[in-house]
N, CA and C atoms as a LAMMPS dump frame, in Angstrom:
ITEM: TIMESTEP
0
ITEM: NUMBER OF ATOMS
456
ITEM: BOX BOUNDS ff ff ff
-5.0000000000000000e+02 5.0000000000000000e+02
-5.0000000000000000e+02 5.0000000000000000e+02
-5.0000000000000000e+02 5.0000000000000000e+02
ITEM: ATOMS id mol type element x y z
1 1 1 N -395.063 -393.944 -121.96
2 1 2 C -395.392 -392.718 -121.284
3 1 3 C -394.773 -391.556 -122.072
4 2 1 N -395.796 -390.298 -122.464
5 2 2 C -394.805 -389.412 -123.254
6 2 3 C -394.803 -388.259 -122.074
7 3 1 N -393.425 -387.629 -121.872
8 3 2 C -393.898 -386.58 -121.074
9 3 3 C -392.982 -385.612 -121.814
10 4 1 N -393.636 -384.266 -121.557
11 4 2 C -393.015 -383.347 -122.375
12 4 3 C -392.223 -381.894 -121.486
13 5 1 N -390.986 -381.67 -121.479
14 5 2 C -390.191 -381.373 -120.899
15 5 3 C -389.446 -379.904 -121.253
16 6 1 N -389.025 -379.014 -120.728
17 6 2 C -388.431 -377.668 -121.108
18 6 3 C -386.732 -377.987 -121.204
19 7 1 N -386.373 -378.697 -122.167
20 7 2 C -384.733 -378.907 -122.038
21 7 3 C -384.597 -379.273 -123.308
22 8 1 N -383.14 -379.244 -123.697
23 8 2 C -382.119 -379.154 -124.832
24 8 3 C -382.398 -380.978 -125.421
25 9 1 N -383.068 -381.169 -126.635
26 9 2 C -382.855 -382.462 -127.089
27 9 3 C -381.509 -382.971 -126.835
28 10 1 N -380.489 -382.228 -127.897
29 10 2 C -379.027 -382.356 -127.249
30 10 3 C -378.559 -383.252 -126.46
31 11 1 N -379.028 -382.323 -125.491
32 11 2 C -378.111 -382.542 -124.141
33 11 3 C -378.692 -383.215 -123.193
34 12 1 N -380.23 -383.537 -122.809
35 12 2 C -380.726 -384.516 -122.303
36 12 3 C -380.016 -385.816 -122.015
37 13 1 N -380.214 -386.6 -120.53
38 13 2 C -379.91 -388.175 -120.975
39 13 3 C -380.854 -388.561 -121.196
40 14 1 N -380.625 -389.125 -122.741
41 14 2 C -381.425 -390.285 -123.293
42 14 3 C -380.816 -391.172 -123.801
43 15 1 N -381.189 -392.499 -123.997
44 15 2 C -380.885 -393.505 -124.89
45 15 3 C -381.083 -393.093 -126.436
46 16 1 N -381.602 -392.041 -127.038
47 16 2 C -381.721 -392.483 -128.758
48 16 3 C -382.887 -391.282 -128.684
49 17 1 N -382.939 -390.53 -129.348
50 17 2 C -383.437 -389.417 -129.769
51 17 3 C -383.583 -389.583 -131.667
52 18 1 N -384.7 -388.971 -131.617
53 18 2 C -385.15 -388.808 -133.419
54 18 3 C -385.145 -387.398 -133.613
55 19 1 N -385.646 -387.396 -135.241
56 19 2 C -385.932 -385.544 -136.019
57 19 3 C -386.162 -386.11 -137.287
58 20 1 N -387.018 -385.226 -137.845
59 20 2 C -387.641 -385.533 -138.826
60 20 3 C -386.335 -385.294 -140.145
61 21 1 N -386.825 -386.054 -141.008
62 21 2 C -385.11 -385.529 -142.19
63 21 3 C -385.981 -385.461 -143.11
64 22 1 N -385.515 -385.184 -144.664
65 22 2 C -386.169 -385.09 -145.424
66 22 3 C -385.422 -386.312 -146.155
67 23 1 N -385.677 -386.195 -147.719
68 23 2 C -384.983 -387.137 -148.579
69 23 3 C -383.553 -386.628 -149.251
70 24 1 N -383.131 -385.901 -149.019
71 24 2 C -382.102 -385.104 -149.732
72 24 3 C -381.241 -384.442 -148.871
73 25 1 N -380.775 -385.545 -148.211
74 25 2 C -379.358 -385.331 -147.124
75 25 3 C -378.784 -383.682 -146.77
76 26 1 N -379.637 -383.422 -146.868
77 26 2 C -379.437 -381.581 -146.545
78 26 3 C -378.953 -381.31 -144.851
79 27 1 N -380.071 -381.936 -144.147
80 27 2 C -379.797 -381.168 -142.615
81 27 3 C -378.96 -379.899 -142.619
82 28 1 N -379.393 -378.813 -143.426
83 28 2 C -379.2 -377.981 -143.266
84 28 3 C -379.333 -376.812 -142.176
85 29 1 N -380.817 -377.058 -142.104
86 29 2 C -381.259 -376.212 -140.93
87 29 3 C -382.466 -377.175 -140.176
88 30 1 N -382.848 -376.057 -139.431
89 30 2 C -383.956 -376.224 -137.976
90 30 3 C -382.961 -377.441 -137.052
91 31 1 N -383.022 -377.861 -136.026
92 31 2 C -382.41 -379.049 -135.469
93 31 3 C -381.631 -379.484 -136.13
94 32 1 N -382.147 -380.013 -137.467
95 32 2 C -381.317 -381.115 -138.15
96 32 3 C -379.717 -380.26 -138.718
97 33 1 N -379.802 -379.196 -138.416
98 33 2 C -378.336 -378.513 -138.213
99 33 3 C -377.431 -379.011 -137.652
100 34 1 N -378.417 -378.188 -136.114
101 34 2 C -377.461 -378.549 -134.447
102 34 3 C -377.023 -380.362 -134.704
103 35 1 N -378.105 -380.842 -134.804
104 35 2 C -377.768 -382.819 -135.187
105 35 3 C -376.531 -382.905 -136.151
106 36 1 N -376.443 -382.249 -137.074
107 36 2 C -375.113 -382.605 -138.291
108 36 3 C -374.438 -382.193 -137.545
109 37 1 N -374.118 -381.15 -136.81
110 37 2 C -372.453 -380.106 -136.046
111 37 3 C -372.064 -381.25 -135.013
112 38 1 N -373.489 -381.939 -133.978
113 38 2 C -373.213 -382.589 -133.221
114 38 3 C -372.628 -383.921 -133.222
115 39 1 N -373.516 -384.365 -134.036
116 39 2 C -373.499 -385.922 -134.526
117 39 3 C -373.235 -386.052 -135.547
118 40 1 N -372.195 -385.721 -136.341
119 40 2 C -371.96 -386.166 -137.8
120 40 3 C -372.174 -387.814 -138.343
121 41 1 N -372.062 -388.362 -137.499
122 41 2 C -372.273 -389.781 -138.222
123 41 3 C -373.668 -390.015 -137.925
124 42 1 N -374.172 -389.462 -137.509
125 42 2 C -375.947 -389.459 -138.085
126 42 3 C -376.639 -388.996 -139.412
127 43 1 N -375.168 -388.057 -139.744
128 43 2 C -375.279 -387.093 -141.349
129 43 3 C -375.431 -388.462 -142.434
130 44 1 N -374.497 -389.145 -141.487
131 44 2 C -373.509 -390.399 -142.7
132 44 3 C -374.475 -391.22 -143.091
133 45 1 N -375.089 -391.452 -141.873
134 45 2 C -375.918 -392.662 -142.099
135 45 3 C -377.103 -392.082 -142.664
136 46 1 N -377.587 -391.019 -143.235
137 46 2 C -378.663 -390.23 -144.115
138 46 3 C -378.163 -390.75 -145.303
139 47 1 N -376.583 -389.842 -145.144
140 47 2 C -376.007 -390.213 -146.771
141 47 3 C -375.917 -391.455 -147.391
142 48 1 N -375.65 -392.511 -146.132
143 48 2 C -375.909 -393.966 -146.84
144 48 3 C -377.099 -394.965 -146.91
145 49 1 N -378.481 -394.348 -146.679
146 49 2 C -379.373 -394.829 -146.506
147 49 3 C -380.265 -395.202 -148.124
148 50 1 N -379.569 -394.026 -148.327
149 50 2 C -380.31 -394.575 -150.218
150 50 3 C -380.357 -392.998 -150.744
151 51 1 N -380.459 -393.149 -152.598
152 51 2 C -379.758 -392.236 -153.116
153 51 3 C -380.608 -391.124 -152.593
154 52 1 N -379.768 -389.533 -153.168
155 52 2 C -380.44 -388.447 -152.885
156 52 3 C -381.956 -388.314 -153.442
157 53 1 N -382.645 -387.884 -152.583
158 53 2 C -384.445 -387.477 -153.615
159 53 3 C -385.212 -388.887 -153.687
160 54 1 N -384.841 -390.057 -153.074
161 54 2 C -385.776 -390.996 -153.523
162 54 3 C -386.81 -390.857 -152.38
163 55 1 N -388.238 -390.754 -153.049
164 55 2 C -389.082 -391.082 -152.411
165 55 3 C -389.865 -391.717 -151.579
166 56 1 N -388.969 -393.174 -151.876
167 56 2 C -389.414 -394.928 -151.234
168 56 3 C -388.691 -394.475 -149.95
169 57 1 N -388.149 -393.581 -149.291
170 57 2 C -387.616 -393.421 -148.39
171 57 3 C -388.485 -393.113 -146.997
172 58 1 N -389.64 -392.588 -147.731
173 58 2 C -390.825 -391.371 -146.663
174 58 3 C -391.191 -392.915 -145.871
175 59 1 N -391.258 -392.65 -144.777
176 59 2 C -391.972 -393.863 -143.696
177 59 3 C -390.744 -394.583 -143.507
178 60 1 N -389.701 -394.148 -143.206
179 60 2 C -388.676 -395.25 -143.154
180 60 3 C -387.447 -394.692 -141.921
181 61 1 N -386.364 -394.931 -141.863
182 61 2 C -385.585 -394.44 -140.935
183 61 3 C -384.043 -395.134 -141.096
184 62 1 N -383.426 -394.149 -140.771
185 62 2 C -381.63 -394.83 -140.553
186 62 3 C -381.457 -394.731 -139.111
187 63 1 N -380.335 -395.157 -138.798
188 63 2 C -379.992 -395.031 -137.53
189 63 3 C -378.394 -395.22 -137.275
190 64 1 N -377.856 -394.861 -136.027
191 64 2 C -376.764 -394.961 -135.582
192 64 3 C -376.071 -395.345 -134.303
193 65 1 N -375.129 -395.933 -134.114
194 65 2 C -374.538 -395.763 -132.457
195 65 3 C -373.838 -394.245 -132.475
196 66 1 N -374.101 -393.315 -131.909
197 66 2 C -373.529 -391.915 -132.002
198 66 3 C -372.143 -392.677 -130.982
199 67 1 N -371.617 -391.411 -130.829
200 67 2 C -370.277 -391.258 -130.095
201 67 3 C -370.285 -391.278 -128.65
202 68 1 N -371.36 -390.639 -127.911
203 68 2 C -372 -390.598 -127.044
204 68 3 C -372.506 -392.097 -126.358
205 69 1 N -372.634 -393.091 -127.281
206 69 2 C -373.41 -393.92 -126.547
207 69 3 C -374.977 -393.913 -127.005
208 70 1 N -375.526 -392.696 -127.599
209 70 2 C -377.212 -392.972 -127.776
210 70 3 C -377.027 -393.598 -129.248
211 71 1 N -378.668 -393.448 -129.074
212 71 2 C -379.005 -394.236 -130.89
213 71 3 C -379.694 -392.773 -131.13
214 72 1 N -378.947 -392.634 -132.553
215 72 2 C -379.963 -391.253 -133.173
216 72 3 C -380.577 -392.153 -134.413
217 73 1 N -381.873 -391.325 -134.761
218 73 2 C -382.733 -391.793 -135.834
219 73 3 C -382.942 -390.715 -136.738
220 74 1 N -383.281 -390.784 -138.028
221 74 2 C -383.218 -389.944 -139.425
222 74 3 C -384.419 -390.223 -139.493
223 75 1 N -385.686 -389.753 -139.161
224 75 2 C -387.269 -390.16 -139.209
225 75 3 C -387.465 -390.023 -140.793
226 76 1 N -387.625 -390.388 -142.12
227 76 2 C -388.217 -389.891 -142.71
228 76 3 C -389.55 -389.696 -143.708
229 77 1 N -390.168 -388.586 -143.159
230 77 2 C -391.47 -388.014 -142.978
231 77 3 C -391.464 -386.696 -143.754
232 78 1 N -390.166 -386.256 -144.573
233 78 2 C -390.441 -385.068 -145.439
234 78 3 C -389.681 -385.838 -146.571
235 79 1 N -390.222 -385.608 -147.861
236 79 2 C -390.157 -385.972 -149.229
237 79 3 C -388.543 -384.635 -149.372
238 80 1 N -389.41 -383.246 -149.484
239 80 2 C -388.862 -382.068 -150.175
240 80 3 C -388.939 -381.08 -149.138
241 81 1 N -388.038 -379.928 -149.293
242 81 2 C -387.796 -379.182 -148.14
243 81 3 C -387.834 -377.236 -149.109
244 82 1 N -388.384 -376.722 -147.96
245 82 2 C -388.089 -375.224 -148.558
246 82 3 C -389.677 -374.633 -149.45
247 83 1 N -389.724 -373.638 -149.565
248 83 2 C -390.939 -373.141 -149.674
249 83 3 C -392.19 -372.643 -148.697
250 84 1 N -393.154 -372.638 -149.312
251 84 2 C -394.244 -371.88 -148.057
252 84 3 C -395.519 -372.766 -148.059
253 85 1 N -395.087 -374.138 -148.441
254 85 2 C -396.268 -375.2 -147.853
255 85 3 C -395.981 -376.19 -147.231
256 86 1 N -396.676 -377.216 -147.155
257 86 2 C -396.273 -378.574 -146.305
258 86 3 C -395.579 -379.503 -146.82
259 87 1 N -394.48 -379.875 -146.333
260 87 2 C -393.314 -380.386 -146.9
261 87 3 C -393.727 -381.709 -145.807
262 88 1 N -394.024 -381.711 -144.441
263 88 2 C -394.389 -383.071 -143.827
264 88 3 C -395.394 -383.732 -144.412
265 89 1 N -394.949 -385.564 -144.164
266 89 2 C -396.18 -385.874 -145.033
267 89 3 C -396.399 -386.877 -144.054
268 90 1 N -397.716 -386.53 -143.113
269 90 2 C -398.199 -387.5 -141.889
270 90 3 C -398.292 -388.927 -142.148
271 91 1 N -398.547 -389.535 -143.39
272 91 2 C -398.548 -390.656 -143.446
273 91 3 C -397.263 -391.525 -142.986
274 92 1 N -396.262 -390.533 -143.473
275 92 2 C -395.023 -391.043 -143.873
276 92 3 C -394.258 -391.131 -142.001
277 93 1 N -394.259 -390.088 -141.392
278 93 2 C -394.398 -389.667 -140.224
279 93 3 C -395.278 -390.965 -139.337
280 94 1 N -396.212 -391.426 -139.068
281 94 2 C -397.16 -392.074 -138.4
282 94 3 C -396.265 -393.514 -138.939
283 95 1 N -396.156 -393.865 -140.059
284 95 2 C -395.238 -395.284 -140.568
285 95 3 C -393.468 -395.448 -140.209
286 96 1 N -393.091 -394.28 -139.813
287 96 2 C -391.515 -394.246 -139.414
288 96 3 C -392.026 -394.338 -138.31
289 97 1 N -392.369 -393.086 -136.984
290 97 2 C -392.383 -393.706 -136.111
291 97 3 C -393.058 -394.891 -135.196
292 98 1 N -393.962 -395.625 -135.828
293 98 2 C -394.36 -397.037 -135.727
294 98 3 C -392.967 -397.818 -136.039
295 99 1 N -392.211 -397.81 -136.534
296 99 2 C -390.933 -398.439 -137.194
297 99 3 C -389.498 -398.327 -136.295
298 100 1 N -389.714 -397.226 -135.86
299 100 2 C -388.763 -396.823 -134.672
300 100 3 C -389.078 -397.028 -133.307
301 101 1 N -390.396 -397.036 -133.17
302 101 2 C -390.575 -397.519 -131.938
303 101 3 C -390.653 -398.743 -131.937
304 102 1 N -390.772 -400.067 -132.257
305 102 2 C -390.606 -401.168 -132.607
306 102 3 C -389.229 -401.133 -132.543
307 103 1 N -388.288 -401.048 -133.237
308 103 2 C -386.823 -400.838 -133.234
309 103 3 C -386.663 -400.672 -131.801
310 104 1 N -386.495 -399.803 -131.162
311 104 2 C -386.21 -399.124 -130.029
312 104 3 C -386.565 -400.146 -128.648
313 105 1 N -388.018 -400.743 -129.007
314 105 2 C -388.247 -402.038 -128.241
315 105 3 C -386.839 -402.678 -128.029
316 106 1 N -386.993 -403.206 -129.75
317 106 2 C -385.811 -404.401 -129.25
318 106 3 C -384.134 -403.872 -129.184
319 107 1 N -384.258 -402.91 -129.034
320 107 2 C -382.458 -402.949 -128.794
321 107 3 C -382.854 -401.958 -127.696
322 108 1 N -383.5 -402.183 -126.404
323 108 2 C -383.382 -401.867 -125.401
324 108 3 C -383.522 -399.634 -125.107
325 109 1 N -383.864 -399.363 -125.942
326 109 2 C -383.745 -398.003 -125.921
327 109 3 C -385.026 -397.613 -125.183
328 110 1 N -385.19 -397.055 -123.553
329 110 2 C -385.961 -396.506 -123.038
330 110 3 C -386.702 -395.543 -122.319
331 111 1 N -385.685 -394.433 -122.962
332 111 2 C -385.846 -393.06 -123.006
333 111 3 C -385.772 -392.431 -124.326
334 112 1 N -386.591 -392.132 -125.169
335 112 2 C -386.501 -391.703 -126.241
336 112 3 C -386.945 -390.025 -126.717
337 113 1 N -386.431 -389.595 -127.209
338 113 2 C -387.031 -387.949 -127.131
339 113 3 C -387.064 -387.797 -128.794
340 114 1 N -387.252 -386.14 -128.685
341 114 2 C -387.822 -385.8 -130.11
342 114 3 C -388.192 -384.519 -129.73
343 115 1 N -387.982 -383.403 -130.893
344 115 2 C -387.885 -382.199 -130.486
345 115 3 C -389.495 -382.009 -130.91
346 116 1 N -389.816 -380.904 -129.753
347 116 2 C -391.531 -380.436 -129.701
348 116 3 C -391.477 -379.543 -131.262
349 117 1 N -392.592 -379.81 -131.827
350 117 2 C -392.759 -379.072 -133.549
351 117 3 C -392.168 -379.498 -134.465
352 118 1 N -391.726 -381.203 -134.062
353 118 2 C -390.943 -381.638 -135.29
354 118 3 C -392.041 -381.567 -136.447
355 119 1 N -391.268 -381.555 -138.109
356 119 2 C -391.921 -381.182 -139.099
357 119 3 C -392.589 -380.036 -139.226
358 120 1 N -392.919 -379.375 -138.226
359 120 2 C -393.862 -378.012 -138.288
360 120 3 C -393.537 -376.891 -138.473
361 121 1 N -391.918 -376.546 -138.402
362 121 2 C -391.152 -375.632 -138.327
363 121 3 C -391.02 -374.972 -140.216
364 122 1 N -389.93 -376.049 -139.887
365 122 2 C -389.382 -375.754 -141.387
366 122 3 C -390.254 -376.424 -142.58
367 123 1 N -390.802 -377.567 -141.637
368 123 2 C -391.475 -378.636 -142.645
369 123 3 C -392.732 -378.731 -142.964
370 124 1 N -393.385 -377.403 -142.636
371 124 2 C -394.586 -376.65 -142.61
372 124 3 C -395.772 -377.615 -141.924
373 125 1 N -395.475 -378.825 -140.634
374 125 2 C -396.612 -379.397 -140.658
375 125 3 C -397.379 -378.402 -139.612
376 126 1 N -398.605 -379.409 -138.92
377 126 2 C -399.333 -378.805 -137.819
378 126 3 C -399.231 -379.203 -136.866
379 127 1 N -398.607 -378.771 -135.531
380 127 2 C -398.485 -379.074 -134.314
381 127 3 C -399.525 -380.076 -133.808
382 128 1 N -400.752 -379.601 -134.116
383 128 2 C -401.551 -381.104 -133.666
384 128 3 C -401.736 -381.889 -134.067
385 129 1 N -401.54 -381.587 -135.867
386 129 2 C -401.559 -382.83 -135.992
387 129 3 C -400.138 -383.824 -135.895
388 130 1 N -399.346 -383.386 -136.153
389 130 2 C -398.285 -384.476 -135.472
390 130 3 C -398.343 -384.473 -134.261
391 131 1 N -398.891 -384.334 -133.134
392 131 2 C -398.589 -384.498 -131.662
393 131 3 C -399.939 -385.324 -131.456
394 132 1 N -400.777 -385.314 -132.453
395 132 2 C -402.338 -386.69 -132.39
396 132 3 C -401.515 -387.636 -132.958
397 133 1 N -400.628 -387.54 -134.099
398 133 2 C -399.759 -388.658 -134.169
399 133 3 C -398.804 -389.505 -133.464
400 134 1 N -398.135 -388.67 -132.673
401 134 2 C -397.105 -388.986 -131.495
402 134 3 C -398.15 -389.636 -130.95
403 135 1 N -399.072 -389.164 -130.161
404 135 2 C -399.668 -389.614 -129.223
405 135 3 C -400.277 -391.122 -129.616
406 136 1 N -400.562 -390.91 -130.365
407 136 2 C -401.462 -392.467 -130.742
408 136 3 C -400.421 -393.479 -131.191
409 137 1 N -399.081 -393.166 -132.079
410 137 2 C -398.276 -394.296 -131.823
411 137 3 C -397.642 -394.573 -130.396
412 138 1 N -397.203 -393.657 -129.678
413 138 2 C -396.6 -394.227 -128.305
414 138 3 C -397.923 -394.429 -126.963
415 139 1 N -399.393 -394.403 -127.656
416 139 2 C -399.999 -394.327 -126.53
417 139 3 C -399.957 -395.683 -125.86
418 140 1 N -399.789 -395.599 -124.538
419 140 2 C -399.482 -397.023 -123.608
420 140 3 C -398.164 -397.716 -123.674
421 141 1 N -396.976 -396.743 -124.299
422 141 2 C -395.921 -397.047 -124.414
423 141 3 C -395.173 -397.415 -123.148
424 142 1 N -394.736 -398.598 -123.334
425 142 2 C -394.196 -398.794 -120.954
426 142 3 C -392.894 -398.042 -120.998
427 143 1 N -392.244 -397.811 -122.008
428 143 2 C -390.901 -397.005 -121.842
429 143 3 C -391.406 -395.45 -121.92
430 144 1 N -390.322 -394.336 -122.15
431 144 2 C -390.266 -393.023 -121.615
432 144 3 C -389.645 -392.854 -122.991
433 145 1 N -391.236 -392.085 -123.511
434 145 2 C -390.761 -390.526 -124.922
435 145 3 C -390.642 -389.116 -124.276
436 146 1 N -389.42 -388.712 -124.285
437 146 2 C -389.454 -387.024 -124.074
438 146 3 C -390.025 -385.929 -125.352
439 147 1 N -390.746 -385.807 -125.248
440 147 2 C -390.74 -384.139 -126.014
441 147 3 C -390.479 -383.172 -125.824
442 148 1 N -389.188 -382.904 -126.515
443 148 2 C -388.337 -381.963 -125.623
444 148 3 C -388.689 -380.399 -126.123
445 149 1 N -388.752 -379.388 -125.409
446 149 2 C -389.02 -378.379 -125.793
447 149 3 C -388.461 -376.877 -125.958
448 150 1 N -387.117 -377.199 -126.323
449 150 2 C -386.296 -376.379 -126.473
450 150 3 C -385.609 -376.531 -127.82
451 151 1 N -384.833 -375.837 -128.509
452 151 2 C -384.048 -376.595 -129.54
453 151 3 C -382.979 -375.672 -129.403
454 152 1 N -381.751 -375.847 -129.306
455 152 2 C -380.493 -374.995 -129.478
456 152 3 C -380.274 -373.835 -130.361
């Protein structure tokens, strides 16, 4: 079930929340900021997922037990970051979260969120089309995706 909600990814209860990362351990900005200040060992597990800039990375994901108790996820679905084109790359996006939701099955995670315009922001994608993506990987999902629609 995805339902989409006016509240703080953050601060929500959820079990395990995602955001799109790129390949080059930046989380500099958009969310993936607020996520480094919050969750630093979600930074870590970027940094130890494989070297900076590799590509074999796009469609893939890290993960963590945060401090909190949730599972955070490092979606990654952007290659390169910065500039004035599309840095999301839907393929890559549609193959992580197929990968995470599978994951999430089996280690019991059944509230899952994700901030509304992931990739679209900074990562120049298109709102519909990643949200035809969301939709079609979690469609008939028996657990609970938030799309949360606020970002700090």
């Amino acid at each position: 079930m995805i339902i989409e909600i006016d509240t703080n990814l953050l601060e929500y209860p959820l079990d395990g929340f995602l955001h799109q990362a790129n390949c080059f351990h930046t989380m500099g900005g958009g969310i993936a900021f607020f996520i480094k200040k919050k969750y630093p060992e979600l930074y870590e597990a970027d940094v130890q997922h494989g070297p900076r800039g590799d590509v074999g990375r796009l469609g893939q994901f890290s993960f963590v037990k945060c401090h909190d108790d949730k599972i955070g996820y490092n979606l990654y679905s952007q290659h390169n970051f910065g500039g004035m084109h599309r840095n999301t790359n839907y393929e890559a996006l549609y193959s992580g979260l197929a990968k995470i939701k599978i994951h999430s099955e089996e280690n019991n995670i059944h509230k899952l969120g994700l901030p509304r315009n992931m990739g679209c922001v900074l990562g120049g994608g298109s709102w519909r089309v990643v949200k035809a993506i969301i939709d079609d990987v979690f469609d008939n999902w028996g657990d609970e995706l938030y799309i949360c629609n606020y970002n700090p």
